[in-house]
matplotlib code that plots the C-alpha trace (Angstrom):
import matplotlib.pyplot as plt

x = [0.0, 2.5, 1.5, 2.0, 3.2, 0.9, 1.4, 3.7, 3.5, 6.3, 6.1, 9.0, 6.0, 4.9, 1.5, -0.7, -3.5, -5.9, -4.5, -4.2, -7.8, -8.4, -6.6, -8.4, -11.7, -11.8, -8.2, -6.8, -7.8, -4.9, -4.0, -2.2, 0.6, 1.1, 4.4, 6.0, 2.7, 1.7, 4.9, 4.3, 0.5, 0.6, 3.5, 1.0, -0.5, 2.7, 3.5, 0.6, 2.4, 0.0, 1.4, 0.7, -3.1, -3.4, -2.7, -4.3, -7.7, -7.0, -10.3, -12.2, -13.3, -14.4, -14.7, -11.9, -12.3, -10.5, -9.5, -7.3, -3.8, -3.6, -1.8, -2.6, -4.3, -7.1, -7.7, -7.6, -10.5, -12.6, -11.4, -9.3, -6.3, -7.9, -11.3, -11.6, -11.8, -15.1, -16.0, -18.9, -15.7, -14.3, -15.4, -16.0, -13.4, -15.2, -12.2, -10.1, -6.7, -4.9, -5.7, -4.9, -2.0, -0.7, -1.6, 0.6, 3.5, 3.2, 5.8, 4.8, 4.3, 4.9, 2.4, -0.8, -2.2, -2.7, -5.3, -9.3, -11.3, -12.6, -15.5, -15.1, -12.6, -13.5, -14.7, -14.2, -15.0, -12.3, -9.1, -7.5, -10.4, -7.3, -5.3, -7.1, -5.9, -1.9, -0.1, 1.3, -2.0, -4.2, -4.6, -6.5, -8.4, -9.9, -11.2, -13.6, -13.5, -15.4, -13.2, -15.9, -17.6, -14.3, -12.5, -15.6, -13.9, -10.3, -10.2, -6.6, -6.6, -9.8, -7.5, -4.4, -6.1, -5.8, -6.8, -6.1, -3.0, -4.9, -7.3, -10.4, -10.4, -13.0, -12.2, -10.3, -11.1, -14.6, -14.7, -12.4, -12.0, -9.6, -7.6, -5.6, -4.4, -1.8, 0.6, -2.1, -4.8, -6.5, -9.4, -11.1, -11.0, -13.9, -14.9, -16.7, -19.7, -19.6, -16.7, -13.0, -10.9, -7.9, -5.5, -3.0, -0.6, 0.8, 2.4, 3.6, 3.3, 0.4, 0.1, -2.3, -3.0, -6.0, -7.8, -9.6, -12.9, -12.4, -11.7, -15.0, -15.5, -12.3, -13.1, -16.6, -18.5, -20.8, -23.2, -22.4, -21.8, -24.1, -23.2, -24.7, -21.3, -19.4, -19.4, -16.8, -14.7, -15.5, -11.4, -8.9, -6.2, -3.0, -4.2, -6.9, -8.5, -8.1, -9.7, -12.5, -12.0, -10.0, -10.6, -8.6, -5.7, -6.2, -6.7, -4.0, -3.2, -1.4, 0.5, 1.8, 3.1, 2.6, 4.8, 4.1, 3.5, 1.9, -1.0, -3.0, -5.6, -7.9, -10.2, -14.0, -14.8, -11.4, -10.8, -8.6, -7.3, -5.7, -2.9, -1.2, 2.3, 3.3, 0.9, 0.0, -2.3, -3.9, -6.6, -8.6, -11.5, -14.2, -14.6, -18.3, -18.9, -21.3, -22.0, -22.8, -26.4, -27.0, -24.5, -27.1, -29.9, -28.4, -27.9, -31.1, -32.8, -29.9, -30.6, -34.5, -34.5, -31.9, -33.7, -36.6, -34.9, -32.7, -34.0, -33.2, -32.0, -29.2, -28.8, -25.3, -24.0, -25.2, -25.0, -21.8, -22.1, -22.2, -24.6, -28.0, -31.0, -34.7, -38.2, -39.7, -41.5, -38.1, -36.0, -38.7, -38.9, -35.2, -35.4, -37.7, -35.7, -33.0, -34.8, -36.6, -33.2, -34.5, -37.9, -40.7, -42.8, -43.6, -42.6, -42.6, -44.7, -44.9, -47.1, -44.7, -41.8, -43.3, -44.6, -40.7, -39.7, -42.3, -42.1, -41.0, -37.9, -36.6, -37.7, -36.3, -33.1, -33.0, -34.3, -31.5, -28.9, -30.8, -30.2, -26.7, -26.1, -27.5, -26.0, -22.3]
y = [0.0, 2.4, 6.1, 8.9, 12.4, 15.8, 18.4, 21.4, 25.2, 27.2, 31.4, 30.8, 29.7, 33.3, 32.8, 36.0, 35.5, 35.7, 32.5, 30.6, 31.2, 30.2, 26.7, 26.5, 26.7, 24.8, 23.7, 21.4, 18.2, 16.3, 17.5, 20.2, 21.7, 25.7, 26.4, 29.9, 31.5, 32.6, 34.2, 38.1, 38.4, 35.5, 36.5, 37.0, 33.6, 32.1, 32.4, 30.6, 27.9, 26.8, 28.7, 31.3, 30.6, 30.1, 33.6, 35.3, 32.8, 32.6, 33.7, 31.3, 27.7, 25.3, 21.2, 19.4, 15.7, 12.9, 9.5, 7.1, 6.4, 3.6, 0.5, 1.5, -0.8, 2.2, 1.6, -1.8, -1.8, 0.2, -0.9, -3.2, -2.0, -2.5, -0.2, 3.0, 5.8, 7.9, 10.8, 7.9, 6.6, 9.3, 11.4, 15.4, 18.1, 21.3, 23.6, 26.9, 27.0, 27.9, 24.3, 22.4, 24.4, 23.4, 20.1, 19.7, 21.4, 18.3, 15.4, 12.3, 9.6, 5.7, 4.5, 3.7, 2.4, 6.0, 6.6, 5.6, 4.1, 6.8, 6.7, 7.8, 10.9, 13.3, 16.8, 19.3, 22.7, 23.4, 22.0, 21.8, 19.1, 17.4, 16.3, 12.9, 12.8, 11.3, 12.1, 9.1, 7.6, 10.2, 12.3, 15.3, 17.8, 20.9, 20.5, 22.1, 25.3, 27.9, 31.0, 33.7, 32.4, 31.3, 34.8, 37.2, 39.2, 38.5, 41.0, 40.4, 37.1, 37.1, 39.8, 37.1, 35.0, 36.1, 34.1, 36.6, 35.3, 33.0, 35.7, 35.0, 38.7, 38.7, 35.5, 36.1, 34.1, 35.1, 32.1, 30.0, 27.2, 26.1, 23.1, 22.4, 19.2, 17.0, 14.3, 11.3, 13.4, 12.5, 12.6, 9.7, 9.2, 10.6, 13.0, 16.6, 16.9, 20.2, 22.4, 22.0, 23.1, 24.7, 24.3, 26.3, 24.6, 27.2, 25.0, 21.6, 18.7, 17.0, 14.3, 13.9, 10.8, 11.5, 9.7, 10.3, 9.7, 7.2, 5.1, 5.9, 1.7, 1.2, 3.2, 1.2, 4.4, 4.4, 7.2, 6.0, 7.6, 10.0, 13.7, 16.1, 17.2, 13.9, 10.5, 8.3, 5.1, 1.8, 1.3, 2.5, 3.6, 3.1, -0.9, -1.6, -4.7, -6.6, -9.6, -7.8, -4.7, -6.7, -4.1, -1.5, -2.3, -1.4, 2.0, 4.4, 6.9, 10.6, 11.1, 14.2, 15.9, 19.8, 21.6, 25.1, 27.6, 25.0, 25.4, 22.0, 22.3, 19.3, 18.7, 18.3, 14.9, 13.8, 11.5, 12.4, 10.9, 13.5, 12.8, 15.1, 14.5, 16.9, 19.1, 21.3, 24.0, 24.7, 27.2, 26.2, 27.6, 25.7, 27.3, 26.6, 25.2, 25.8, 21.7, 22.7, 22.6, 19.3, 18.4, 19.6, 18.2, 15.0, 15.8, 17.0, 14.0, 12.2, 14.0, 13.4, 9.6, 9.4, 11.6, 9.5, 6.1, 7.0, 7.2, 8.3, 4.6, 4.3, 8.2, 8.0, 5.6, 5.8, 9.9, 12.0, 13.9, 17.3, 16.5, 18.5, 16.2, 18.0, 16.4, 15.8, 18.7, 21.0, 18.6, 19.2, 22.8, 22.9, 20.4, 22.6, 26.0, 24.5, 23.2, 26.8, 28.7, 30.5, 31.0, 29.7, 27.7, 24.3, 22.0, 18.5, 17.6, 14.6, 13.1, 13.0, 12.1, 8.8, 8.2, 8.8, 6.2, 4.1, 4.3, 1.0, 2.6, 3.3, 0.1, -1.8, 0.1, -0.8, -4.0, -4.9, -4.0, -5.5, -8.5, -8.3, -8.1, -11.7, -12.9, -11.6]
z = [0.0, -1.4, -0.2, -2.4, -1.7, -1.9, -4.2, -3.2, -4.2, -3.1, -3.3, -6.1, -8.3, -8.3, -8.0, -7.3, -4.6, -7.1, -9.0, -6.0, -5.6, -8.3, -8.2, -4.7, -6.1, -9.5, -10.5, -7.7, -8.0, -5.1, -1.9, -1.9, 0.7, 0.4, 2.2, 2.8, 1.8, 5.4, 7.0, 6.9, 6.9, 9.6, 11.9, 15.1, 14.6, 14.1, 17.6, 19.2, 21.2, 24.3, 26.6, 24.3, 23.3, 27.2, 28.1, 25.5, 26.1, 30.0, 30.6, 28.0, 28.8, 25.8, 25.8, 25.5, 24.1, 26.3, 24.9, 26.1, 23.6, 21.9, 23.4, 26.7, 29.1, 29.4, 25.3, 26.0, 27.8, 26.1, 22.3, 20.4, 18.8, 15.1, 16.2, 15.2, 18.2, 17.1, 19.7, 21.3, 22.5, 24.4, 27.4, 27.4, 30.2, 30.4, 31.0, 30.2, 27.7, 31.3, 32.7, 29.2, 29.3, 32.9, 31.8, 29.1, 31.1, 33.6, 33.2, 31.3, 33.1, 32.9, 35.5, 34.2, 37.3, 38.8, 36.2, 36.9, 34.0, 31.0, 32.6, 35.9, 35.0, 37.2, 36.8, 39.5, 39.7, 43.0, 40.9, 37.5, 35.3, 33.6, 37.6, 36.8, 33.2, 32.9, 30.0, 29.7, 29.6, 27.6, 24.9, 25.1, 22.2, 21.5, 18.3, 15.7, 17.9, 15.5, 16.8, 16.4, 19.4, 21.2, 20.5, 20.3, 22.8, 21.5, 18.3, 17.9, 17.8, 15.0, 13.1, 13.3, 10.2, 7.3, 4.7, 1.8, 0.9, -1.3, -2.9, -0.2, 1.2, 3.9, 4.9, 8.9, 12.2, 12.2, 9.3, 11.1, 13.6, 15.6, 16.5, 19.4, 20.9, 22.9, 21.3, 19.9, 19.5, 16.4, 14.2, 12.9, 9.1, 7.5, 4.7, 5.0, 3.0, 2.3, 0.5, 0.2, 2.8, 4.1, 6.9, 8.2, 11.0, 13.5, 16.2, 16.1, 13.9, 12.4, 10.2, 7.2, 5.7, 2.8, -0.1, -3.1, -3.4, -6.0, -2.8, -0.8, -1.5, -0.3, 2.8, 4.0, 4.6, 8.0, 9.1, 12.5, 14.5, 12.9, 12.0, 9.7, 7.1, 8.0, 6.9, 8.8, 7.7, 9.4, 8.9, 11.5, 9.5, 12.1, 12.3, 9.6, 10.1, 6.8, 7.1, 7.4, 5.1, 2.7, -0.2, 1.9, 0.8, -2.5, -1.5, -2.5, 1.0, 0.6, 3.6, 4.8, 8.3, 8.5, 10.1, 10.8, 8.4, 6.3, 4.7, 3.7, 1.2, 1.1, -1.8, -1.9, -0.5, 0.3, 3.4, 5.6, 8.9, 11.3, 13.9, 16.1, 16.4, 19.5, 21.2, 17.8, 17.2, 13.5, 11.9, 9.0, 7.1, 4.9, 1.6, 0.1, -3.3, -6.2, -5.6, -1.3, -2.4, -3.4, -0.6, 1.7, 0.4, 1.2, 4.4, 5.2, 4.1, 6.1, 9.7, 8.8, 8.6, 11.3, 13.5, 13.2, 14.1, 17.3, 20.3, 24.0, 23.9, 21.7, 20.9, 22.8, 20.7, 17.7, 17.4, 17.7, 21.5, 19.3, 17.1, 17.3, 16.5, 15.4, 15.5, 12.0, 11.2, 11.7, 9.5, 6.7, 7.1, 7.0, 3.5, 2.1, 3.1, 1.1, -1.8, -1.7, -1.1, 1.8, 0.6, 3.4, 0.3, 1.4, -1.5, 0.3, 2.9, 5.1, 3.2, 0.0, 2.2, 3.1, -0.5, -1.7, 1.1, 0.4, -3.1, -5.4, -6.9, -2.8, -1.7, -4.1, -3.4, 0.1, 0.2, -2.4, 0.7, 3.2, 1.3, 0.9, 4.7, 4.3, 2.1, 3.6]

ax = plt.figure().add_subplot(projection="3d")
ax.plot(x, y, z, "-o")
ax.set_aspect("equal")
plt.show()
């Protein structure tokens, strides 16, 4: 499963911002690493280390994701070392940057035996949340921040983006997130939905390991856990289970670690699995497509049917702790706001929604899978 490298654009290809826009938006077809494009207009953001981020955001308090590493006896118990870590799998720190921060200063540890189960982590409001959390033992992630409700108050910070290097003007923090973790921390391989993207690394290492979707069957898609913009891989990419995902294998990966003043971009529909290498911090923005609008379609009718099917039962582990789930008539109204482009007509009703289920074409469709669960 030879990997193959990402594209690389340099500022000696003299490429105005306009053009790089340009190749952002329509031309790029492959992952694609930017370097020595962010320097100048950048130089503030280029100096957020944690201890940095910590005393600018001192104040600010956010959820941090907590998951045991992998090969510790902690993962052991919770997963085998060929699952994939989704965020059901993990527990939730409410705290502020200053705590992470402290945490990460404290000495890694060997001793696992100091560390309760996941599940009995505990929170207190009288001490740092992460004393309970080893190193050693855990990694820990702020992820998916959108910075113009973390910074609202930090202006400077907001101002510190600028994503006009390549031609998107208006484009600052207020249209960014942001991603800070410890060593381990990772994302689970998946694609977004919606857009392309771009990633700037500011601290640390991170590494990228992405396909095209040409290898989606490759990938053994799953809407579980569910999320509205994401669909996940059934494989875990560090130790795939091949006697199960056979086909895997034929996949072709582009691998790439970021260092900082990288900028990543990532192409619509791309997989990607994400791994920090050292405690890292990185920016990105989502730029929208003419295609968004079909995308959303898709996932309207996605959150509808599986909004419909979970229950207060099996919501926790079959739906992401972040996502927001809505009773049927909301999800239509939503579908129909979309289909309408903002405009409050009612095109499809319930009515037609369960004829369109119900219908022989969909049936067909679905019994035809149902089947092949059988038959495998």
């Amino acid at each position: 499963m030879a990997a193959k490298p990402v594209n690389i654009i340099t500022p000696s290809d003299d490429l105005p911002p306009q053009k790089l826009k340009e190749l952002v938006l329509t031309e790029l077809k492959v992952p694609t690493v930017f370097k020595g494009f962010i320097g100048e207009k950048w130089a503030e953001a280029l100096t957020w280390s944690p201890q940095v981020m910590s005393e600018k955001l001192s104040d600010v308090c956010t959820r941090f994701k907590v998951c045991p590493k992998v090969g510790t006896l902690q993962h052991r118990e919770i997963l085998s070392t060929t699952d994939v870590v989704y965020e059901t799998h993990c527990e939730y720190v409410d705290a502020c940057f200053l705590d992470f921060n402290k945490w990460l200063q404290t000495e890694i540890e060997d001793d696992e035996t100091v560390c309760p189960p996941p599940q009995k982590i505990i929170k207190c409001a009288d001490k740092n949340p992460f004393s309970s959390v080893p190193r050693s033992i855990y990694w820990v992630y702020a992820d998916y921040k959108y910075m113009n409700e973390l910074c609202s108050d930090h202006l400077d910070i907001i101002d510190a983006v600028d994503w006009s290097v390549f031609g998107f003007d208006t484009r600052n923090g207020l249209s960014s997130t942001l991603w800070i973790g410890s060593e381990g921390a990772s994302t689970p391989c998946h694609y977004d939905t919606y857009g392309c993207n771009l990633v700037a690394q500011l601290w640390g290492t991170k590494e990228w390991i992405l396909f095209s979707p040409d290898d989606d069957h490759k990938l053994y898609p799953t809407r579980v856990p569910f999320e509205e913009s994401s669909v996940f891989s059934h494989v875990n990419i560090k130790s795939p289970q091949i006697n199960k995902y056979c086909d895997f294998l034929k996949a072709t990966p582009y691998k790439v670690v970021l260092s900082p003043g990288d900028v990543l971009f990532v192409p619509h529909h791309w997989w990607h699995y994400v791994e920090c290498l050292e405690p890292s911090l990185s920016v990105n923005t989502w730029i929208e497509l003419a295609s968004d609008k079909e995308d959303r379609i898709t996932e309207a009718i996605a959150r509808l049917l599986v909004s419909n099917v979970v229950t207060t039962d099996n919501k926790d582990s079959l739906v992401n702790p972040n996502e927001v789930l809505f009773p049927l008539e909301d999800n239509l109204t939503l579908l129909n706001t979309i289909l309408t482009d903002g405009d409050d007509e009612q095109i499809i009703t319930i009515s037609d929604f369960i004829n369109i289920l119900t219908s022989k074409e969909v049936l067909s469709v679905i019994k035809d899978k149902v089947n092949a669960f059988h038959v495998s």
